[in-house]
Structures are given as C-alpha cells and as structure tokens.
N, C-alpha and C positions, 0 to 999 in steps of 0.2 A: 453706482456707488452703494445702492440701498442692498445690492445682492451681492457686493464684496461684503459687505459689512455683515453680510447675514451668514457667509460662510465661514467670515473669521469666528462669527460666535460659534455657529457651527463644531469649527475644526476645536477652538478652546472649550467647549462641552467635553469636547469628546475625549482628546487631551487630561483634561479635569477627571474626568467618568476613570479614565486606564490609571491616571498617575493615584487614585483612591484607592484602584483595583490591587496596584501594584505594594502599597503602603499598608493594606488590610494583610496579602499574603505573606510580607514580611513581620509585620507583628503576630501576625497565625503565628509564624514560624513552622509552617506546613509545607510537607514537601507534593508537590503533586506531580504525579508518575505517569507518563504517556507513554502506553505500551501498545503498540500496534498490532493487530493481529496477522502474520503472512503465513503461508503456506510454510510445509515442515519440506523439508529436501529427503529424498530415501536414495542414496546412489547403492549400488548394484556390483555388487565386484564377485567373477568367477572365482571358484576354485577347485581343489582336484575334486574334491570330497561334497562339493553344495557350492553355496554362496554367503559372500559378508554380505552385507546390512547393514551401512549406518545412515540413522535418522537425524538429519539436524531440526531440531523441534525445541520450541516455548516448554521449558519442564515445568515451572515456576506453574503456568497454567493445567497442566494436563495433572499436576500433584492436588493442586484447588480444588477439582473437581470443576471449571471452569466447561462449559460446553461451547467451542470454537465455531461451531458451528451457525450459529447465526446473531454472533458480534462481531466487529468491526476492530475495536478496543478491550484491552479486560480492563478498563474502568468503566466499562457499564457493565459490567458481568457486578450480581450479588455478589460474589466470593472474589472479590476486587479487596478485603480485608485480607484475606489468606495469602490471596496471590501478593500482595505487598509482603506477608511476612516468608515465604518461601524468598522472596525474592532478595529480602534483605539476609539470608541465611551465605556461610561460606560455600565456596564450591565442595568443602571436604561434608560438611552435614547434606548439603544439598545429594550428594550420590550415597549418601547413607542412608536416607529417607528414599529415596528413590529402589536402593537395590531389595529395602526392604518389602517395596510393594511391587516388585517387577513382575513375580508370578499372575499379579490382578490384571497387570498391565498388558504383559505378552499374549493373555485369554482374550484382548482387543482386539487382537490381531492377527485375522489369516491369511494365512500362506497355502496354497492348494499344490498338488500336484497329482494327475491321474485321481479326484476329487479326493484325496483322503489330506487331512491337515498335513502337515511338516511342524516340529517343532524348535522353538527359537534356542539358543543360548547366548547367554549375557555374556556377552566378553570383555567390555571396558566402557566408562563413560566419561566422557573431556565435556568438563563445564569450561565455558568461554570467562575470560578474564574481562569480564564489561562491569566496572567503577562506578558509571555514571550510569544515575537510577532513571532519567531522561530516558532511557531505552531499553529493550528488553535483551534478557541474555540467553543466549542460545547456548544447547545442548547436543552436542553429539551422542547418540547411545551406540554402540557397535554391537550386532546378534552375529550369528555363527549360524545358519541354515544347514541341515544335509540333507538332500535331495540330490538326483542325478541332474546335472549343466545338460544332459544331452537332449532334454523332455522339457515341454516348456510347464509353467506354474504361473497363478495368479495372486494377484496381494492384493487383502482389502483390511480396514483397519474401521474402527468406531465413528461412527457417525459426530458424536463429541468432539473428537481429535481433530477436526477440521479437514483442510484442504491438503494434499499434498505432492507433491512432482517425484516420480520415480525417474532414476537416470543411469543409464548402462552407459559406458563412455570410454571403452575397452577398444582398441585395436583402432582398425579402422574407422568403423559405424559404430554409430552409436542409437538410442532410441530418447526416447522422452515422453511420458505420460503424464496429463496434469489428470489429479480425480478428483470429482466433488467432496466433500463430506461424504462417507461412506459409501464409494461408489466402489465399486471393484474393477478391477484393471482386466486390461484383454490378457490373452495369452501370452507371456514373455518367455522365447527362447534365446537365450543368451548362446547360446551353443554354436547358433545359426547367426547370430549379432545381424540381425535382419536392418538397414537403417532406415528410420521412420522417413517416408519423400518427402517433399517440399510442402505437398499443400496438406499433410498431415498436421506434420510441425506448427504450419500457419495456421490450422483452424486450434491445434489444441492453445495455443495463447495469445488469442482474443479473447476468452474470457478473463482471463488473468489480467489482460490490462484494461478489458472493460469493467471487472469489479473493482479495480485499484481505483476509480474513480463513483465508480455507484457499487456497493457502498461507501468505500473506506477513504474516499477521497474527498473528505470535508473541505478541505483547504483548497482545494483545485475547485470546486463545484462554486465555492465563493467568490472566486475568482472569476469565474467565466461568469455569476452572478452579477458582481461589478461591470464587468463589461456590458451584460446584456440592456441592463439600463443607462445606458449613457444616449443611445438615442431610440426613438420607436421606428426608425427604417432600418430594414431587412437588408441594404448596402451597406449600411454601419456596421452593423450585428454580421455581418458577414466577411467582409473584411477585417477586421480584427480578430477573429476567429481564423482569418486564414494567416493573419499575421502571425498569432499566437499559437499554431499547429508548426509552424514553416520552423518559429525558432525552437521551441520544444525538440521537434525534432531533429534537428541537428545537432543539440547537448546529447538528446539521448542516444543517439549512433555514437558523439566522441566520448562518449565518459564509460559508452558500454566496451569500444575497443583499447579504452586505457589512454584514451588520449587526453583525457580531463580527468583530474581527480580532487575534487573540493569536497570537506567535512562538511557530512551535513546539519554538523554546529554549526556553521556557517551559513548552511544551503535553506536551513529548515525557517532561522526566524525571518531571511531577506524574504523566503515565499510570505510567511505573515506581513509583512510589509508593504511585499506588489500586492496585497490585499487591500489594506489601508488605505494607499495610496488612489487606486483606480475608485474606489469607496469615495476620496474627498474631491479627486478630479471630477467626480458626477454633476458636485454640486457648481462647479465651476463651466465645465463644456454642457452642451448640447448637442454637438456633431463632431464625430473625427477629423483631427485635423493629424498633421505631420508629427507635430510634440506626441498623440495619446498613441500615432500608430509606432514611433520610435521606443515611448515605454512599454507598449504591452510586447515589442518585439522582446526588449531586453529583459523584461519578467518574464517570457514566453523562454529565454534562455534559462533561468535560474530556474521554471518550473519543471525543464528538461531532467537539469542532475537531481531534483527531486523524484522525477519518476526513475531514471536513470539507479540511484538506491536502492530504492524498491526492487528494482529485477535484478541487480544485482543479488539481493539476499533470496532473491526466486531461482537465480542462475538460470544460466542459458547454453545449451547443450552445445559443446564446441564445435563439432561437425556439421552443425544445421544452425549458424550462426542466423545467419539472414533471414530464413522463414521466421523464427522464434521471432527475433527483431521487430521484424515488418507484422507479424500478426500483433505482438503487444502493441504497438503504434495503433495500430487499425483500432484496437480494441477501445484503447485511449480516445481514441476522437470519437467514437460508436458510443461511448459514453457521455463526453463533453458534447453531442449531437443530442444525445437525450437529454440533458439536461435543460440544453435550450430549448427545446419542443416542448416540454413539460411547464418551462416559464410563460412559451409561448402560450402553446393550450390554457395555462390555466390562467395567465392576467393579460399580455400582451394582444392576444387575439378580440377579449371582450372589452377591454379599457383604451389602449391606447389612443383612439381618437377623440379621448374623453379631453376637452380642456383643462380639469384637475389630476388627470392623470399625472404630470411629472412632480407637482407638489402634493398631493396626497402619496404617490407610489412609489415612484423612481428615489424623491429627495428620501422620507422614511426611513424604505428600505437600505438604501447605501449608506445612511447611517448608522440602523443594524450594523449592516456588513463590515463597514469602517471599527464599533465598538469592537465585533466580535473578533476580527484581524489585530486589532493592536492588543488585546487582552492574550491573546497566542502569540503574538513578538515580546510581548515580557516575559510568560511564561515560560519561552523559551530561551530565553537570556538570563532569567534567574538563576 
C-alpha cells in the first residue's frame, strides 16, 4: 500500500511538474521549433549534354550559416535565431535570398571529371509548402551540369552542409551513395548505370540508421532507457529488447512499402508517451510480466513508423529496396545495442547488486525520464 501510495505521489509530481511546464509555455507565448537534422537527397538525372542535379536540402539551415555537421538539431546550433527567421520568411523571399548567394554556395561544391571542376547552373528552386513551424521545410535546388554521361565524375560538397545520399534511379539499375560530411563520393558513371549489389547497399545504410539513433535519436535512446531499468536481469533486458525490435520492425517494412501511413502529428507525440509510460510502469513492476511485454510490443509498433519517417525523408533506392531496408534495421538495433552496453558499462555492471540500487537509480532516473517524455508529448501537441 505504502509503494502505491508513493507512485501515486510520484505520478502526481510529475503530472504537476508537465501541467506548470505546459502553463509557463503558453503564457511565454513562445513558439518552439523542432527541426531535425537528416541528410540532403542529390538525385542524378542523364542527359544529352551532362546531368541535372537536384538537391533536396534544409535551406533555412545552410543560408544561417548553420554547420550540419556535427548537430543533431538546429536548435543547438548558435544561429538557431537566424535559422528561425529564414524559416519564418515566404517561399518567394526565401529563393530570393538564396539565388542571391548561389555563386558562395555552388564554390561548396565539387563536381570532378577527368580531375578538372565542372561547373553548376542554377536552373530552378521548389521550396516545399510546409505551414507547420513543428518541422523543417525542405528545398529542392535543381543545377544543370555539362560534362560527358559517358566518363564517370565525383561529387563532394562542404564539410558544413552535412550528410548527403546521392541517387541515380534511371532505367533499370540504379546506385546509391550515402557520404559523410564532406566525404567525396567514388566514381559515378551513369553511362554504364552500373547497380550498386546487395551487400553494397546494405553496408552503405547501417550508418544511416545507426546514427538515427546515436546521435539524433533522443526519443528512442529514452526509451530503451526506460526499459533497461525495469529490472537488473539480462532475461528481462533482453527480452523486451527483442520484443521491441520484432514490432519496430514490422511497422518499418509496412510503412516503408506503403502499407501504413500514419502522420507523424500523430506518430510523434504517442512515441513521447510510450516514454512516459515505460518511465511510470518502472515504479510500479520489478520484472516483466505479459501486460509490460504487450506495451513495449505495441510502442515497439508506433516507434517503427517513427523511424519509418525518417528514411522515408532519407528515401530508399527502388531497385535495392531490401538491402537499404535490412541495413537501416541493422543499423537501428547496432545502435539500441550501444546504448544498452553503454548503461550497462557505466551503472548496471558496478551497481546493480547494490541493495539501494533500484531506489537510488532505477526509481530517479525513470523519473527523469518519465519528466523528460511528458515535457516532449505537450510540446508536441501544442
């Protein structure tokens, strides 16, 4: 009775702590903007004369002066004030600002062939009709390249400008290159539309879905957080982990072939919630039972069309559907495996058989976790 009564106080803190949270940011009357950082798309199209070039990319960021390369978010970037007012600007200022600084912008970026540069031309730019300040809005730019199709050429672009996927997707084959921040891409002949094999494809996007989770995957990393404290045996923690891989991936194969499609206004705050939730149930179990492995299955679903989004705005190259696929998956657990080793190593390993272990550590932290999950389901419901 004494430890319901202590999680009801519990659960009404914490309740109290979000409903303050939520009461402070309406009288702010502040708007707060969650703009994720993903990788830019370059797709690749022949033609007689060279190749188009369009880049789907964050302009809002790359006009800030924003360096993509090592945030997660542009609201931890210093220029998180800029990047809000680019981004509250119309599409018609926005490419007016833009065409004026394209010359600074196209010197970002080379294009090689037989090593001498190629140069770009601006031929059109489609800002996307995104309302909602909730998300970021993306930018098609379209270049004009002339080069010979028959000879292959490399693309590398500013170390700043982030990550980005190169994609030819012509005829039969097709290829796909993911590059770091400022990596430079192998030899592409489109000529030859050579298609990248299977375990090509599969190695180049396991990083893609392993950093979707280290770094940019706060929400998911909390989540398996929740979980990993619900008890200190490695059956627990491992079973639901496999519960929680089994349903994820099943959303993320149906939602990648069109067979699911839920807004992730919808997808985004339920994930804040299986946060909350696994956070208050901590205080409540001690050991999995049927109820905790039935929830984490059915958040293991909603967490799927969450990452499911993500590669969606990554795309996935039509003809090598399944490697891409199967390597983001991999990549995803290669991450949620880190994370837990990392809890492990650094508390589980020296604490756990501590008799104040789950009231100093596990109860705490899932409180953290619990605050931080319900302060992200109102923000994202505001």
């Amino acid at each position: 009775m004494i430890f319901k009564n202590n999680c009801r106080y519990i659960f009404n803190f914490i309740f109290n702590v979000v409903l303050l949270i939520k009461i402070l940011f309406l009288s702010l009357a502040t708007t707060v903007h969650s703009h994720e950082v993903t990788p830019a798309i370059g797709d690749i199209f022949q033609k007689q004369d060279g190749i188009q070039l369009e880049i789907r990319l964050n302009l809002e960021a790359l006009l800030s002066g924003i360096d993509l390369s090592d945030i997660s978010n542009t609201d931890e970037a210093t220029q998180s004030a800029e990047y809000d007012f680019y981004r509250g600007m119309s599409a018609v200022d926005l490419k007016s600002n833009f065409s004026e600084l394209w010359p600074n912008f196209k010197n970002e970026i080379q294009i090689k062939q037989d090593m001498e540069l190629v140069d770009l031309k601006l031929q059109n730019i489609l800002v996307e009709d995104q309302k909602n300040f909730e998300y970021p809005r993306f930018t098609t730019v379209i270049c004009s390249v002339k080069l010979d199709p028959r000879r292959p050429f490399s693309f590398q672009w500013a170390k700043s400008f982030g990550e980005i996927v190169l994609r030819e997707q012509g005829g039969d084959n097709s290829f796909t290159q993911y590059l770091q921040p400022g990596e430079k891409s192998s030899e592409i002949n489109i000529s030859e539309k050579e298609s990248s094999n299977f375990s090509e494809v599969f190695l180049e996007y396991i990083p893609v879905g392993f950093t979707h989770i280290i770094p940019k995957g706060l929400d998911h990393i909390l989540f398996i957080v929740g979980i990993f404290f619900l008890s200190i045996k490695l059956s627990s923690l491992f079973l639901q982990i496999t519960i929680f891989t089994l349903a994820h991936s099943v959303t993320l194969a149906m939602a990648s072939l069109g067979l699911v499609n839920i807004s992730p206004s919808l997808v985004e705050p339920l994930i804040a919630a299986s946060i909350v939730y696994v956070a208050i149930e901590n205080f409540y179990s001690k050991a999995i039972n049927l109820r905790r492995s039935l929830v984490v299955f059915i958040f293991g679903l909603l967490h799927g069309l969450g990452f499911a989004s993500v590669l969606a705005e990554f795309g996935l190259p039509i003809q090598q559907f399944i490697p891409a696929l199967i390597g983001f998956n991999v990549g995803v657990e290669l991450g949620q495996l880190s994370v837990v080793f990392i809890l492990f190593i650094a508390i589980g390993y020296w604490f756990n058989k501590k008799n104040w272990y789950r009231k100093f550590i596990t109860l705490p932290i899932s409180g953290a976790v619990g605050l931080i999950g319900s302060y992200w389901f109102f923000e994202r419901i505001i």
